[in-house]
Each structure stands twice: as structure tokens, then as C-alpha cells.
N, C-alpha and C positions, 0 to 999 in steps of 0.2 A: 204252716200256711201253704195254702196251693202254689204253683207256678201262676204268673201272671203281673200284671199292674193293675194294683189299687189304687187307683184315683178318690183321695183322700180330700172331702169339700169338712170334715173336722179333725182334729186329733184322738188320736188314738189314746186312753188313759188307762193306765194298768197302775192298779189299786191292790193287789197282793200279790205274792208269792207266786211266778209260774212262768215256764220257759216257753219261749214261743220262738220254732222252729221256721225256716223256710226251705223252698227247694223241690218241694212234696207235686210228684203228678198226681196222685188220688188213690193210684193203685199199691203204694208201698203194704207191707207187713211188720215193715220195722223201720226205725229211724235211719238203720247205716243204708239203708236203700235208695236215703232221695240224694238229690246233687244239686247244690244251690247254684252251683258255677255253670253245669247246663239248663238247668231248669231255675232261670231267676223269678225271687218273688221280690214285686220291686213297691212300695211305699215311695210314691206321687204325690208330693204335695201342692204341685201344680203351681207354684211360688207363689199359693195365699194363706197356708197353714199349715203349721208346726205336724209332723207327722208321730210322736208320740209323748206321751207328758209321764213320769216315772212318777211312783209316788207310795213304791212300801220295797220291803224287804226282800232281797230272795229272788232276786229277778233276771232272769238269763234271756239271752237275745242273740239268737244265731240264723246265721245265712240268709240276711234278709239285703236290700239295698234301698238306700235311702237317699230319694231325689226330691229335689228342688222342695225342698221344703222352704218356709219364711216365717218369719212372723215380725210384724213391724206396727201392730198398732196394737192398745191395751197398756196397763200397767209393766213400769218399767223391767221388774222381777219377772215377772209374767210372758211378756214378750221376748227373754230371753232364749236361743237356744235353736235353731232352724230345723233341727232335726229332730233331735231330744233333748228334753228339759227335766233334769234330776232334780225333784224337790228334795226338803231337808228331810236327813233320814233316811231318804231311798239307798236302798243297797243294789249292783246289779254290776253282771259280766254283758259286757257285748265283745262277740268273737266271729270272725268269716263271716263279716259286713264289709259294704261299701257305701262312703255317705260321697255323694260329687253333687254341685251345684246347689247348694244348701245355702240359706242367708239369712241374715239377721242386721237390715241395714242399720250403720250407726250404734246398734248395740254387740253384747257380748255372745261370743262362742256360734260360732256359722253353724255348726254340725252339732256339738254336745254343749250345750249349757251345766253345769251342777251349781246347786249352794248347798254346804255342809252336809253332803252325801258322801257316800262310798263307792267307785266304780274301778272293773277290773277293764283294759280295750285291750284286746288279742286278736292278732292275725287280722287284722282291718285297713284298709285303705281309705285317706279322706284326701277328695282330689278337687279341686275348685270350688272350695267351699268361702265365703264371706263372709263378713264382719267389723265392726268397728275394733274390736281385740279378741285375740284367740281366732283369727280365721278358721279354723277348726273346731277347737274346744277351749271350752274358757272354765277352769276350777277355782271354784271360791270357796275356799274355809274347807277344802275336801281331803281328801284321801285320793288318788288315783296310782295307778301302776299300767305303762302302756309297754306292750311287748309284740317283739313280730312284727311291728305295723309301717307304714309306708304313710307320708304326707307329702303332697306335690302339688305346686300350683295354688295353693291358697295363703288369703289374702286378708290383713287386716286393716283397713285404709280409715279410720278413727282418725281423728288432727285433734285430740285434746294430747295432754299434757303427761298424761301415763300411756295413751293407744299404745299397742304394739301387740308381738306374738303371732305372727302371719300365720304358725300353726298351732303352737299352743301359747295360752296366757295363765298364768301361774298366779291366785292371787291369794298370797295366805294359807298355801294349802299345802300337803306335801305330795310331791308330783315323783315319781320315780321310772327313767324311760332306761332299757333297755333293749339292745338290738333292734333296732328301729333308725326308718332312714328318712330325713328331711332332707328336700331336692324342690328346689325354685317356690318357696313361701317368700311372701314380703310382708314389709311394714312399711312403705317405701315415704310414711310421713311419722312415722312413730320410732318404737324401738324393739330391737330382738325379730329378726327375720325369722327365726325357727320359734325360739323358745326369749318371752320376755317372762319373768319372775320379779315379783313386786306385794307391797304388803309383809315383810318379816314371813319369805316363802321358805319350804325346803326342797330343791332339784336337783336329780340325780340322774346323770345322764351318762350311760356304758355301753360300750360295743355298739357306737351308732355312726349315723354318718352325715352330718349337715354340709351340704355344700349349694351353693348354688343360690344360695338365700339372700334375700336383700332389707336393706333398714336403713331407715334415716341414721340413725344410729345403730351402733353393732346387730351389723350381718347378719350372723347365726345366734348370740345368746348374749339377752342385757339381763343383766342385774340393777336391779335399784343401789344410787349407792347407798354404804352404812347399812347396808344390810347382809344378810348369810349368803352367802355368793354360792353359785350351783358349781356341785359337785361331778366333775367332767374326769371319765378317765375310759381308757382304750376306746378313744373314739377318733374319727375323720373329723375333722372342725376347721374349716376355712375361716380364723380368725385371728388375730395378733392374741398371744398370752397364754396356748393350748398346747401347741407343737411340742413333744420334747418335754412334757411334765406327766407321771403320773398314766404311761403308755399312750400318752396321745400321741395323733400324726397330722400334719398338713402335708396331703397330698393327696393330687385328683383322684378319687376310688377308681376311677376307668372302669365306670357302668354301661353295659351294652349297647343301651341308648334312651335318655331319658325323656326326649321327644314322644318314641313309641312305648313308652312305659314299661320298659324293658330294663327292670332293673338290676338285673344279673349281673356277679363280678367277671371283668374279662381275665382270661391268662395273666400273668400279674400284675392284678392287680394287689399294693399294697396292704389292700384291706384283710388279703387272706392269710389267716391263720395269726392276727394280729392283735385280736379279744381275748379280753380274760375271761377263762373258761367256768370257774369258783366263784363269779358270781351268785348272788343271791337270786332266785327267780330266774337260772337261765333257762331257757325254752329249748326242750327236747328235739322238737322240730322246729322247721325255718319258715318262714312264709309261705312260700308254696308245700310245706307238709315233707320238706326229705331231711334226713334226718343230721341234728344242728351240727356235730362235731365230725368231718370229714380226715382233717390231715391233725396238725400237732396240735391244734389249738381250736377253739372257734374262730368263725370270721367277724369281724366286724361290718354289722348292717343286718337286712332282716330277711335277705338270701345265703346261705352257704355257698361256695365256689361249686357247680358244676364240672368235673373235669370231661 
């Protein structure tokens, strides 16, 4: 897709198999030519309509940015998702996106809705995105694996009885996050400020860094009780139960400044060199693209340490 804002008056529906790029001035010859980061192609949905609806196999989605999407009226399934909405069976990578200011009032998943899909999210930022649960993303009955990626600022504000997941909500499905940083999500009437899991979920969360997250109930990550409790190891976790098991740490990652979104590690901070490197699916490269293993180890979070 070109550079520019599409001011989007319906959603976008992609019904088979096929990558749709952004970044592009017109004049490229080849794909490594465009640059989404200076030439953004940005998906406006002007906070009245869902900006894309998933709905088959094979689906790849890069360098695109996704604002102010909504969707708040229609069937309950249906209005799910403010960004995107993975129906059942959709299979799809989104990678080097940004979804900020996306909503979904009183319902599920601000930015990504799925039910009983498959999704890969790489190298993406979701920044004040809202929700009744999953202020970002909300997986039901799915599959997902989120890596590289960054969550700040978003919000699950739901007051029933399960809301929560200020950035992700986990529901039955198996969720697996590596190197990836949660920094100021809330649930501030629900539960699980980063990550709530619920429904008999499976969550995996490595080389990451929650901090900064708030919940009626736990902070960074609830579990339903009597259920499979999510699986946390070499990560930053401001939370009682973490520290000191399994390579966790509680303590402030000392990121350059989260205000400016500036989420770089400073001089030592703890975070470096403090990830398990043998993980499954660890990422070659780091969020901004340099490359993941610098000193003895990886870092924990989804920038490497600059020296």
C-alpha cells in the first residue's frame, strides 16, 4: 500500500490468502525499497469502524498503522476487535505495525480481537488501545505467539466479574509471549494489568518485562484460580510470587524513558544479558531490527542493550 491515511468509512475484508505490505511511495522496484517507519501507511478508522476483518488462510500484514479504529454496535461476536477481527480459521502474521487508539467499548480486544484462529504478532507496538478486556488483544480458543513487541498505555476498564488484561486477555487459548515489554497497561477495575488468563488457558511468558501495570487485582498477571497458571521464567515481573524462581527478577528494568517511548535499556540495567538465550522462538533480531544476542546472553525485553 502507498504512503498516506486511509480514512476508512468500512472495514477492510480479506477473504484469502495474501500479504499486504505498507511504506510503498509508488516509485519502488522492489519490496526492500519501501520504509513504513518513513513513509507511513496508516488505516483511520476515524473511531466508527473496525479497520480490517480477517477471514481465511495465509495472511501476512506488514508496515501498516492502525488508528482509531471502533466498533461498538452490531452482534456481540461481530463487534468484537477495533482493529482487527480474526474470524474462525483465519490464519495470519502481523509484523512492523503499530495499532494506538483503537477501541472496542465495553467489549473484547481494543486492537486484535481472534476466535479459534491462528495468529503470529511480531515486532509491533499497541499503544492506548481500549477495551472492556484484552485492552489490546483479546484470544479466544486460539493459538497466538507474540514476539519483539511493546504494549504501553492500554486499557481494560470492563467491571463484570472476569474483565481484566489491560493488554492481553487470554481466554482458552494458548498465548505464548516472548521478549516483549508491558509498561503502564491497567485493569484498574478488573484483573491482570499486563496479561489476565482465564477459561483452562495456556501462557507463556519469557525474556519479557512487565512493570508499571496496574489491576484491581494482580498488577502484571492473574490467573484464574484452579486453573493452569502461566508459565513465567527469565523475565522482570513487578509482582509477589516471581522474583527469584525459574530466572525471574524484580527489579526496575531502568528504561530510558517510558514517558517518551523510549524503551531502551540504560547502563545497567538488570535486564541485560539476563534471558534465556535456548528459548523456543527466540528472535534473531530485536525490536528496532539490531541484532538479539550482544554480550553473554540475550536481554530481557524487546530491545537488546545498546552500548
Amino acid at each position: 500500500m502507498k504512503a498516506g491515511v486511509y480514512a476508512l468509512t468500512s472495514e477492510i475484508i480479506v477473504d484469502k490468502p495474501v500479504s499486504i505490505y505498507g511504506g510503498f511511495s509508488g516509485k519502488e522496484k522492489r519490496l526492500a525499497g519501501r520504509n513504513w517507519k518513513q513513509r507511513p501507511t496508516t488505516l483511520d478508522g476515524q473511531g466508527t469502524t473496525r479497520c480490517m476483518f480477517l477471514n481465511h488462510e495465509g495472511i501476512l500484514i506488514n508496515g501498516l498503522i492502525f488508528r482509531s479504529g471502533s466498533m461498538s454496535e452490531g452482534l456481540l461476536k461481530i463487534k468484537r476487535g477495533g482493529a482487527i477481527h480474526a474470524a474462525l480459521k483465519a490464519q495470519f502474521t502481523v509484523e512492523d505495525c503499530l495499532f494506538t487508539d483503537n477501541r472496542t467499548p465495553a467489549n473484547s480486544g481494543g486492537a486484535i480481537f481472534m476466535t479459534e484462529a491462528s495468529g503470529v504478532v511480531r515486532n509491533c507496538e499497541f499503544s492506548n488501545n481500549t477495551a472492556g478486556s484484552g485492552g489490546a488483544i483479546y484470544a479466544e480458543m486460539s493459538t497466538l505467539n507474540v514476539v519483539n513487541s511493546i504494549f504501553a498505555g492500554n486499557i481494560a476498564d470492563g467491571g463484570t466479574t472476569t474483565s481484566g488484561g489491560g493488554a492481553i486477555f487470554n481466554k482458552g487459548s494458548t498465548v505464548v509471549i516472548t521478549n516483549c515489554n508491558f509498561l503502564q497497561n491497567h485493569a484498574d477495575s478488573g484483573f491482570g494489568g499486563a496479561v489476565h488468563s482465564f477459561y483452562n488457558p495456556t501462557s507463556e511468558i519469557t525474556n519479557s518485562i512487565l512493570w508499571g501495570n496496574t489491576a484491581k487485582v494482580s498488577p502484571q498477571i492473574h490467573d484464574t484460580p484452579n486453573q493452569k497458571a502461566t508459565s513465567v521464567a527469565y523475565t522482570d515481573v513487578d509482582q509477589d510470587g516471581f522474583g527469584g524462581i525459574n530466572g525471574n527478577i524484580r527489579q526496575d528494568p531502568l528504561l530510558v524513558d517510558i514517558a517518551l517511548k523510549d524503551f531502551r535499556l540504560q547502563p545497567g540495567s538488570p535486564c541485560i544479558d539476563a534471558g534465556k538465550q535456548d528459548v523456543l522462538g527466540l528472535p534473531e533480531l530485536d525490536f528496532n531490527g539490531a541484532p538479539r544476542v550482544k554480550g553473554k546472553s540475550v536481554d530481557i525485553g524487546a530491545l537488546e542493550f545498546e552500548n
